[in-house]
C-alpha positions as CSV (number, residue, x, y, z in Angstrom):
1,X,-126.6,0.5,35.8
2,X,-124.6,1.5,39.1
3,X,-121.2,2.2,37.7
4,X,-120.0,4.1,40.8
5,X,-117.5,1.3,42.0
6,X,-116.0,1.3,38.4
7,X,-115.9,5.4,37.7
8,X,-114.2,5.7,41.4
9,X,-111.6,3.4,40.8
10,X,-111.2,4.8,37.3
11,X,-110.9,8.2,39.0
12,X,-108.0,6.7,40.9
13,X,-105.9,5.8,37.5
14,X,-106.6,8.9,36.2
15,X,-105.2,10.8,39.3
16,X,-102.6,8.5,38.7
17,X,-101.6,9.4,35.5
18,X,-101.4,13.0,36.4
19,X,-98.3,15.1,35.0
20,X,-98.2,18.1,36.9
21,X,-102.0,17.6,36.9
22,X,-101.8,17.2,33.0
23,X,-104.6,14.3,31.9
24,X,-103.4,11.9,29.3
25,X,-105.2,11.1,25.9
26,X,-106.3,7.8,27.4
27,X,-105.9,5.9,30.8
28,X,-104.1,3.9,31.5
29,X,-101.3,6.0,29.4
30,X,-99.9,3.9,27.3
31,X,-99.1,7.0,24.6
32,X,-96.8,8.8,27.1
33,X,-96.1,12.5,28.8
34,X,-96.5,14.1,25.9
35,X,-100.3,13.0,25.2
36,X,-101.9,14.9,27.9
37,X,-104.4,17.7,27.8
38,X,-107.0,18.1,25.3
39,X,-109.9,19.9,25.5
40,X,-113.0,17.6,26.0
41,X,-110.9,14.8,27.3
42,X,-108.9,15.7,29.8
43,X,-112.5,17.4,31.3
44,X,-113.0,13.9,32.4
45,X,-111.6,15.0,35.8
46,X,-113.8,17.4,36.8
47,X,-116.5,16.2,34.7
48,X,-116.4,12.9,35.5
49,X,-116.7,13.0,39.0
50,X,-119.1,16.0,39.1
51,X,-121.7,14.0,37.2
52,X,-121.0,11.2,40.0
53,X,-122.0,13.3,42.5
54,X,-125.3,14.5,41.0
55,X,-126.3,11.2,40.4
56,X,-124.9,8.9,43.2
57,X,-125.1,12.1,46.1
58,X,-121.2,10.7,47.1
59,X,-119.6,13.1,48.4
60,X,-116.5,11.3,49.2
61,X,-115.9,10.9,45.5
62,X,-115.4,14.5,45.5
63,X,-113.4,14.8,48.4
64,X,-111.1,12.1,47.2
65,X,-110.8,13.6,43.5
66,X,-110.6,17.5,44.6
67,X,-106.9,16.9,44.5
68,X,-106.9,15.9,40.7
69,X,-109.5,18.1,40.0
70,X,-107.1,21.1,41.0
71,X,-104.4,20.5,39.7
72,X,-106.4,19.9,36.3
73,X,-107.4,23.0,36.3
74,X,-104.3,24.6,37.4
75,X,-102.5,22.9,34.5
76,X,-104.9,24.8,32.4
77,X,-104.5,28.5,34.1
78,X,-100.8,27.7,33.8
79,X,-100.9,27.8,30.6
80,X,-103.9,30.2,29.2
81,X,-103.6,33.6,28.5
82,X,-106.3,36.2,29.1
83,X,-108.4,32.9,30.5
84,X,-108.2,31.6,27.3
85,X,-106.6,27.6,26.7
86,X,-105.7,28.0,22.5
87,X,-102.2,26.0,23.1
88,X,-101.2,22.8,22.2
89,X,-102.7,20.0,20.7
90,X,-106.7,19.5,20.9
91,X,-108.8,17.1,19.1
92,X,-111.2,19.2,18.6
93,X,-114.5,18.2,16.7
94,X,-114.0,15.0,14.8
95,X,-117.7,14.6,13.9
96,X,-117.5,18.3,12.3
97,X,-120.0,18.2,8.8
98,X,-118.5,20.0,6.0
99,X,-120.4,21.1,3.5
């Protein structure tokens, strides 16, 4: 199904949402500032519209998120050390099988 009209726009509330390019847990974020940034989730801003791209060739998506996508990103190096993000909160694998 095309769901380019509905990922763009989504794009737009999570840009939105932003805090100091920190993603929330869900958008629209109705948990507040302090559920933002988890591995695997707050991806969804460069994932998201990187996918997009490869399958819809729009360009302008891109263009139009490269702002969120930075400052994503920057959040992250803000906060790693030697490149690696192992602070805060992260859901991590919830499907994990233990023996």
């Amino acid at each position: 199904m095309n769901v380019n009209s509905f990922f763009a726009k989504w794009l737009q509330d999570v840009e939105a949402d932003q805090v100091d390019g920190k993603v929330p847990f869900v958008v629209p974020n109705v948990l507040g500032t302090g559920a933002v940034n988890s591995t695997g989730w707050a991806d969804v801003a460069t994932i998201v519209p990187w996918n997009m791209y490869l399958v819809y060739g729009d360009k302008q998506l891109l263009e139009k998120q490269y702002g969120s996508m930075k400052a994503y990103v920057e959040s992250i190096r803000k906060i790693a050390r030697d490149d690696l993000w192992n602070s805060g909160f992260h859901f991590g694998d919830w499907l994990f099988l233990s023996p």
